[in-house]
N, C-alpha and C positions, 0 to 999 in steps of 0.2 A: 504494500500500500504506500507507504515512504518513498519507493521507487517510482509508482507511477505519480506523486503528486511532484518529484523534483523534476521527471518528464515532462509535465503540462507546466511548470512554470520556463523551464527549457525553452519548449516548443513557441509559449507567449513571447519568450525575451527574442527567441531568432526572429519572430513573424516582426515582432516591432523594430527591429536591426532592419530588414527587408524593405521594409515599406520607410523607414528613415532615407534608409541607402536610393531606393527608388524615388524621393522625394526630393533629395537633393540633386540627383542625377537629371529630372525634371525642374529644377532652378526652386524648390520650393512651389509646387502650384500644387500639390497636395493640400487637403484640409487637416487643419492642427489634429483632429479628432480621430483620424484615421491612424494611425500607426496605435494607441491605446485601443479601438474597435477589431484592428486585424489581431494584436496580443491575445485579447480574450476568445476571439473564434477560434481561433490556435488550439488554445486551452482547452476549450469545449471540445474540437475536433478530436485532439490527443484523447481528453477523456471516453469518449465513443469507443475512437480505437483499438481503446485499453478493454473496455469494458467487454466489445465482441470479441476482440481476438485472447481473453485470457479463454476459452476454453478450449480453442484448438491449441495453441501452446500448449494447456495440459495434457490434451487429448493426445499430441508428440511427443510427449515427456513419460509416455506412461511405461512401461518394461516390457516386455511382450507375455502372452499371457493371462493378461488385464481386460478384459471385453466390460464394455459402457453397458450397462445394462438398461439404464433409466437416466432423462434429462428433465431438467424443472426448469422452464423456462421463465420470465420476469419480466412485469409491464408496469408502469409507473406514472401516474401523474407528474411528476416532478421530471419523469424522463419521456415525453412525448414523441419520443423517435421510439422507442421500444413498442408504441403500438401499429408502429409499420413494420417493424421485424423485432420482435421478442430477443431478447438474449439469453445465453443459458445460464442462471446462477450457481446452480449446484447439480452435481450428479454423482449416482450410483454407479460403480465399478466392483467386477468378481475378480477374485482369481481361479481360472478356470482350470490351470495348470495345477492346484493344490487340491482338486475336489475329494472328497474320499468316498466311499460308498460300504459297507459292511456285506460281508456273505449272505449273511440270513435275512437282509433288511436290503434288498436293491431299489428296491422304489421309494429311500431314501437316500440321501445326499446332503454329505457337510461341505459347507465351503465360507470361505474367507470374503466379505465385501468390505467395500471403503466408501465413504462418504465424501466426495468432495464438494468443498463449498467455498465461491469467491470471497476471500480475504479470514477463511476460517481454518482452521487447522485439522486436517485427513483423520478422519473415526475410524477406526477398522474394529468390525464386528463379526461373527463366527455366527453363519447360520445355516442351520436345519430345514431342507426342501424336503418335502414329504409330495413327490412328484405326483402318484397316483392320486394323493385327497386334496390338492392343491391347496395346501396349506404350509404352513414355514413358521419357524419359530427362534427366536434370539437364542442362545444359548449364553448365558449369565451362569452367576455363583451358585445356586441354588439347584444346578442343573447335575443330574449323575447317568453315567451310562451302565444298565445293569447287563445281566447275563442277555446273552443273542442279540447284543445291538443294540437295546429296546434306550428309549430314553427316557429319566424318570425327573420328573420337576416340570416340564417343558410349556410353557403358555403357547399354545397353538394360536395361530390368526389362520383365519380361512380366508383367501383372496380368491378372487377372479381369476379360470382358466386361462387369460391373457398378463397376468402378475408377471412383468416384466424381472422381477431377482428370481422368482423361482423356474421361472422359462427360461433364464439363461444358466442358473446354477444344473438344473436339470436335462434341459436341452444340449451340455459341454462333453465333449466324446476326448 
């Protein structure tokens, strides 16, 4: 965050360098107002930039492995370009390389997701896909695995046969 805000002020002080240098080069027939007006679109524009493009940055940065499972995208009164194309704030990621599955219990499935979220720091969570009841459950302290796999503690959620973590936790070969 510290990054992208010494970027947007960056970006203001060149645009105002430009439009100085462009002003004097035209003998001063620029309007005083204009080198302080091109700074801030600057700013504004850098901020955009930053804002779209931090997800595919993360999305390149990921290890392989790692499949997006789920995106939450974000709209804002205060950001009125987001209702012409939404940005992504946060998303779900598996690791699909680490899955495990149990002999006696195949139409279950442990795996590893992470939480990403703009300017938040990466949750990684350990969870339970129960492929055939299409249901999935955090695996916490409370949780114990007894004899043939079985898990004992487990707060089941039932989600929707389209439940993007457990279609991909399960869907992973």
């Amino acid at each position: 965050m510290f990054v992208e805000l010494i970027a947007a002020f960056v970006a203001g002080i060149a645009a105002a360098g430009v439009v100085m240098l462009v002003n004097r080069l035209l003998g001063g027939r620029l309007p005083r107002w204009f080198a302080p007006v091109a700074a801030g679109a600057a700013m504004i524009v850098t901020t955009i930039a930053n804002e779209y493009g931090w997800f595919s940055r993360t999305k390149e940065a990921l290890p392989e492995g790692i499949v997006i499972a789920q995106t939450i995208e974000n709209r804002a009164f205060y950001r009125p370009w987001t209702y012409i194309q939404p940005f992504v704030e946060r998303f779900v990621a598996v690791d699909v390389g680490t899955i495990k599955t149990h002999p006696d219990r195949p139409g279950e499935r442990l795996g590893e997701t992470y939480f990403f979220g703009r300017w938040s720091p990466v949750n990684k969570l350990t969870v339970l896909a129960d492929c055939a009841g299409n249901r999935r459950a955090a695996l916490a302290d409370a949780i114990a695995f007894v004899e043939g796999g079985a898990v004992s503690g487990a707060d089941w959620i039932h989600v929707p046969a389209d439940d993007p973590i457990v279609s991909t936790i399960c869907g992973a070969e």
